[in-house]
C-alpha positions as protocol buffer text, in pm:
chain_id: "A"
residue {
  index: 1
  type: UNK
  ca { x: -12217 y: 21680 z: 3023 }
}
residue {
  index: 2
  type: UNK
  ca { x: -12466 y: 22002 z: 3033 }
}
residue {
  index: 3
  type: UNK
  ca { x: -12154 y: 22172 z: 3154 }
}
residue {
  index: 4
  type: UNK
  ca { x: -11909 y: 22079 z: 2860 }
}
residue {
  index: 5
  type: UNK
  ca { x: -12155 y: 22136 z: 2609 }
}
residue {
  index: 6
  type: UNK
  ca { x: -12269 y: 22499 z: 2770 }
}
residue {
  index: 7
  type: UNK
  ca { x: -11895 y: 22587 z: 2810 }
}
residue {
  index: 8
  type: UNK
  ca { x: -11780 y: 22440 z: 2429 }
}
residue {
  index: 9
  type: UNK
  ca { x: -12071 y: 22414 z: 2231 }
}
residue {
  index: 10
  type: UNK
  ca { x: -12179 y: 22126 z: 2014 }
}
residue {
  index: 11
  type: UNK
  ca { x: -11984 y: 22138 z: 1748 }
}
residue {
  index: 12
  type: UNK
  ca { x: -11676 y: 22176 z: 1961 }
}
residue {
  index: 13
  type: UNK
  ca { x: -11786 y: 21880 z: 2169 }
}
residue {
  index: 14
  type: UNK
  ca { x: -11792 y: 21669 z: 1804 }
}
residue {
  index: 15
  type: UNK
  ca { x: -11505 y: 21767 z: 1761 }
}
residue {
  index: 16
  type: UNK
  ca { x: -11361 y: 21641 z: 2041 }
}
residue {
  index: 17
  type: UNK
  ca { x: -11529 y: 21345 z: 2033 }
}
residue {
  index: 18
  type: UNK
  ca { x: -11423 y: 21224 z: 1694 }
}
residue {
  index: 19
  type: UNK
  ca { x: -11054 y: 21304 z: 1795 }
}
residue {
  index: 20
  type: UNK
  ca { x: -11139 y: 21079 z: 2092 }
}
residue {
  index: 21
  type: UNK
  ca { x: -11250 y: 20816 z: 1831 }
}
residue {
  index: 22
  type: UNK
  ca { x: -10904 y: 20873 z: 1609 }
}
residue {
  index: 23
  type: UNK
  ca { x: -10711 y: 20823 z: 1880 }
}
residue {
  index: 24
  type: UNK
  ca { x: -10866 y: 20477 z: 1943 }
}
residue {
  index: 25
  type: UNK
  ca { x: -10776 y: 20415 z: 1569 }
}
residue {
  index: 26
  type: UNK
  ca { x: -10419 y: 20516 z: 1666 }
}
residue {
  index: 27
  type: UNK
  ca { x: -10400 y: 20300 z: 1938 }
}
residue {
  index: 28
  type: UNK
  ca { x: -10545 y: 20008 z: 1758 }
}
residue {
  index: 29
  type: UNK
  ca { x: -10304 y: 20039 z: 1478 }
}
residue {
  index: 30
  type: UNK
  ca { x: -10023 y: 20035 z: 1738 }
}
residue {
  index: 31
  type: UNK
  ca { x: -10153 y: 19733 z: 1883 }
}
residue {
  index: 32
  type: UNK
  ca { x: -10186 y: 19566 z: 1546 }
}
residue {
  index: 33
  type: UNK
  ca { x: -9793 y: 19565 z: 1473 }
}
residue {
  index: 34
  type: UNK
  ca { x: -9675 y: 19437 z: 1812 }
}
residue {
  index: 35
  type: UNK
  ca { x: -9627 y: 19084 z: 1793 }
}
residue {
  index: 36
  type: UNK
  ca { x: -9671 y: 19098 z: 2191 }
}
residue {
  index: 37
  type: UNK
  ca { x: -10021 y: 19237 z: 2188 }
}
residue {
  index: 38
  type: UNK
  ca { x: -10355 y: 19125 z: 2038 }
}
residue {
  index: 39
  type: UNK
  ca { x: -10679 y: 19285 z: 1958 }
}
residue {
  index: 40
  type: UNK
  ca { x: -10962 y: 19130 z: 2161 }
}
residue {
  index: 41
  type: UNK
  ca { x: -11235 y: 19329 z: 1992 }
}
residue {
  index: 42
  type: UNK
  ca { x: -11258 y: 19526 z: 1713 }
}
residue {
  index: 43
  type: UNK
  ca { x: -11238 y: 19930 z: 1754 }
}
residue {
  index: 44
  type: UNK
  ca { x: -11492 y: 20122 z: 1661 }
}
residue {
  index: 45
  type: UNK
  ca { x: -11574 y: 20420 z: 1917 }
}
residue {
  index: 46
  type: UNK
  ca { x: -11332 y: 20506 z: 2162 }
}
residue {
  index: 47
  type: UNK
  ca { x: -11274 y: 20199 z: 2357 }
}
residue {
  index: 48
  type: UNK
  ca { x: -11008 y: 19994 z: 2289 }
}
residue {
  index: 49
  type: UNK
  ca { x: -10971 y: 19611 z: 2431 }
}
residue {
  index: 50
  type: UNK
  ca { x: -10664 y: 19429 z: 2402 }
}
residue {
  index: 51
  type: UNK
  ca { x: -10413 y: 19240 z: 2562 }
}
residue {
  index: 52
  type: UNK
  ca { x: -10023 y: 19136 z: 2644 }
}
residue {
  index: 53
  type: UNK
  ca { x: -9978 y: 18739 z: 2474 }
}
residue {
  index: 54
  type: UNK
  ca { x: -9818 y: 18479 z: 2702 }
}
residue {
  index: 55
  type: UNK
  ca { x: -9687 y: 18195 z: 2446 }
}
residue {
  index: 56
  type: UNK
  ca { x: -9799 y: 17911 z: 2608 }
}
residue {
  index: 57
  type: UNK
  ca { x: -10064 y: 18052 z: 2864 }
}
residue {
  index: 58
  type: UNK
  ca { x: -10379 y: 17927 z: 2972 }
}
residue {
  index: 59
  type: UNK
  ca { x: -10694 y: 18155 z: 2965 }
}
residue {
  index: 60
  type: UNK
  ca { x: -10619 y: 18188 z: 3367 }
}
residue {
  index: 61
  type: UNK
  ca { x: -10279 y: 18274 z: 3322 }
}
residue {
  index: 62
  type: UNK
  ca { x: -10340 y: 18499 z: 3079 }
}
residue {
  index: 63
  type: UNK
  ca { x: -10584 y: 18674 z: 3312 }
}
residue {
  index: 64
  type: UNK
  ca { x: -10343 y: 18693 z: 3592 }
}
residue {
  index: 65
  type: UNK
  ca { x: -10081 y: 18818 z: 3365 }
}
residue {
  index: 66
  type: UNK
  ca { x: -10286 y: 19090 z: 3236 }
}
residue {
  index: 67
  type: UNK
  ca { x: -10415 y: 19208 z: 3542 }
}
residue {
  index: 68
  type: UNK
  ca { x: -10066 y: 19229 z: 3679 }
}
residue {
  index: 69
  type: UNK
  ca { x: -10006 y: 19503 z: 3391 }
}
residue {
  index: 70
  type: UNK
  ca { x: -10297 y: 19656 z: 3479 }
}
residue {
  index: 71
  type: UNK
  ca { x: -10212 y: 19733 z: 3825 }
}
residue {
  index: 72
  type: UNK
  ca { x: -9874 y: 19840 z: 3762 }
}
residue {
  index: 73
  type: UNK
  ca { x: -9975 y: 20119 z: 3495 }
}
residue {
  index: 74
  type: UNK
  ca { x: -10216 y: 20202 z: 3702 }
}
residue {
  index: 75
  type: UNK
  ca { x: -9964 y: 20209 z: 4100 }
}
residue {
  index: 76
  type: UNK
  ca { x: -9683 y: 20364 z: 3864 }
}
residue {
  index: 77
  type: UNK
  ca { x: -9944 y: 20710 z: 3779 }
}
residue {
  index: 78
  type: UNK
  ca { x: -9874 y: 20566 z: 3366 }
}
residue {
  index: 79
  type: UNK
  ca { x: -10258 y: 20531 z: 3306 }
}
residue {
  index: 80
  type: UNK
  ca { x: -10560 y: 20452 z: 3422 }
}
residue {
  index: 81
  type: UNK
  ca { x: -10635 y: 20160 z: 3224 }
}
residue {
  index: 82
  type: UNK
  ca { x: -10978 y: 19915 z: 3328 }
}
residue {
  index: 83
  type: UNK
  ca { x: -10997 y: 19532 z: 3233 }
}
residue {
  index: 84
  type: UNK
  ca { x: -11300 y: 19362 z: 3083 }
}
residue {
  index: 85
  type: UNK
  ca { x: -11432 y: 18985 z: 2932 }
}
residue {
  index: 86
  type: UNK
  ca { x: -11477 y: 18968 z: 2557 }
}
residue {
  index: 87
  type: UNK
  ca { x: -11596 y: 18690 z: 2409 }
}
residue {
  index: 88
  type: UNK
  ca { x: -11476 y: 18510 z: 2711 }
}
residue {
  index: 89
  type: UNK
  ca { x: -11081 y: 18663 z: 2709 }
}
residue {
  index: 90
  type: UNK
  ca { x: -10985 y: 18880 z: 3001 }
}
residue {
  index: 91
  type: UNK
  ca { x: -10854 y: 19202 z: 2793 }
}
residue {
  index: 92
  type: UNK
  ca { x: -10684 y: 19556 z: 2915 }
}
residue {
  index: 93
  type: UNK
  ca { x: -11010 y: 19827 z: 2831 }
}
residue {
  index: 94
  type: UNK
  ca { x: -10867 y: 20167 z: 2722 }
}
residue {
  index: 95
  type: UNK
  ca { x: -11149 y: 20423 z: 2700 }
}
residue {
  index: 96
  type: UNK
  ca { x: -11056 y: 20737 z: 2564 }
}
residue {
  index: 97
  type: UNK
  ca { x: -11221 y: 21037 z: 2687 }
}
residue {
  index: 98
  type: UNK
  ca { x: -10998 y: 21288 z: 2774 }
}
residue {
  index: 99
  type: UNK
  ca { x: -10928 y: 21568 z: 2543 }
}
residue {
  index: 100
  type: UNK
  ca { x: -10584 y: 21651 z: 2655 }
}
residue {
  index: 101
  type: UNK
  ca { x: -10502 y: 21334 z: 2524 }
}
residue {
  index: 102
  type: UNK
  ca { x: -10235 y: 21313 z: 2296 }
}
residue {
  index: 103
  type: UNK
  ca { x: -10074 y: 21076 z: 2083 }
}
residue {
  index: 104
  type: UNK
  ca { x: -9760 y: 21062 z: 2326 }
}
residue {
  index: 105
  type: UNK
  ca { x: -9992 y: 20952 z: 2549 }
}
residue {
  index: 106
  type: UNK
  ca { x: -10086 y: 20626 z: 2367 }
}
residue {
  index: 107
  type: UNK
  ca { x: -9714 y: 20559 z: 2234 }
}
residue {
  index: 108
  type: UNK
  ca { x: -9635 y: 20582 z: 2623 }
}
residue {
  index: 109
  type: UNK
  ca { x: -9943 y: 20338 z: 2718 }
}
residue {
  index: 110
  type: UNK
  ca { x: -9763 y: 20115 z: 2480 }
}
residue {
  index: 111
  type: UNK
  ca { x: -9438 y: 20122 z: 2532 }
}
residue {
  index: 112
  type: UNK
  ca { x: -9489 y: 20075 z: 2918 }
}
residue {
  index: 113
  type: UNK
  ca { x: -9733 y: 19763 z: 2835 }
}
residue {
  index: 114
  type: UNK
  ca { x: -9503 y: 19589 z: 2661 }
}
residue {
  index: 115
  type: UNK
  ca { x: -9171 y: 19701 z: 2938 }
}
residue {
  index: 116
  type: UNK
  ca { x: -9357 y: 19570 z: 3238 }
}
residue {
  index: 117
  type: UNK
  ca { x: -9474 y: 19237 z: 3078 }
}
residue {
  index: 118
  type: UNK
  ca { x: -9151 y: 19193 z: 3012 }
}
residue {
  index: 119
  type: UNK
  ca { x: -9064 y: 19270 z: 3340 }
}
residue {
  index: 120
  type: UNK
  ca { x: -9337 y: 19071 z: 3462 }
}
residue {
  index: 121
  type: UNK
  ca { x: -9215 y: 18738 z: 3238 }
}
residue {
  index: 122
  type: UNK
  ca { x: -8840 y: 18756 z: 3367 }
}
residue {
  index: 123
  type: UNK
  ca { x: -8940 y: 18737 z: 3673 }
}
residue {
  index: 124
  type: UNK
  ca { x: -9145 y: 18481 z: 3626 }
}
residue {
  index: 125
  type: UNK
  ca { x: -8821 y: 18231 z: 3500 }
}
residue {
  index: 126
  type: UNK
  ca { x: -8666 y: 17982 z: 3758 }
}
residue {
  index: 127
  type: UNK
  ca { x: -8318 y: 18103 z: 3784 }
}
């Protein structure tokens, strides 16, 4: 951190900080209007925890399901998204701290969520 701060200054290092924090607004807003997804805490730093739904799922399943998207964004170089427990519910954890990220970043994050648990569900059917 003495490094960033020394090379951009404080004010700089707000900066990026709160556009850190907007993003996770951005994100959180995206998550909101998918049907698919759900909000397992609410945002209010950079960090945002949510997950893929699974009509029907148990807590387990849910867990296994979620995990499975994890993996894949992260094997297919998409993100490098962590999983958590809040409140008991296995989420996807999104931390935000990079500030080369952009918001085609997040729409990606998204849109690939919501492809491979699709992917993930179809496979999943008995033939």
């Amino acid at each position: 951190i003495w490094m960033s701060l020394k090379e951009h200054g404080i004010e700089k290092f707000g900066r990026l900080i709160d556009q850190n924090i907007a993003q996770a607004g951005y994100l959180t807003e995206l998550i909101r209007v998918e049907a698919a997804l759900e909000l397992t805490a609410p945002t209010t730093i950079n960090i945002v925890c949510f997950r893929h739904r699974l009509d029907g799922a148990s807590e387990e399943q849910l867990k296994s399901f979620n995990t499975e998207i994890m993996l894949r964004l992260q094997e297919e170089g998409i993100a490098a998204v962590s999983d958590t427990t809040v409140h008991g519910q296995h989420c996807l954890r999104v931390a935000i701290t990079n500030h080369r990220t952009r918001r085609d970043d997040l729409d990606l994050l998204l849109r690939e969520t919501l492809r491979i648990g699709a992917e993930i569900k179809t496979a999943a059917l008995p033939d």
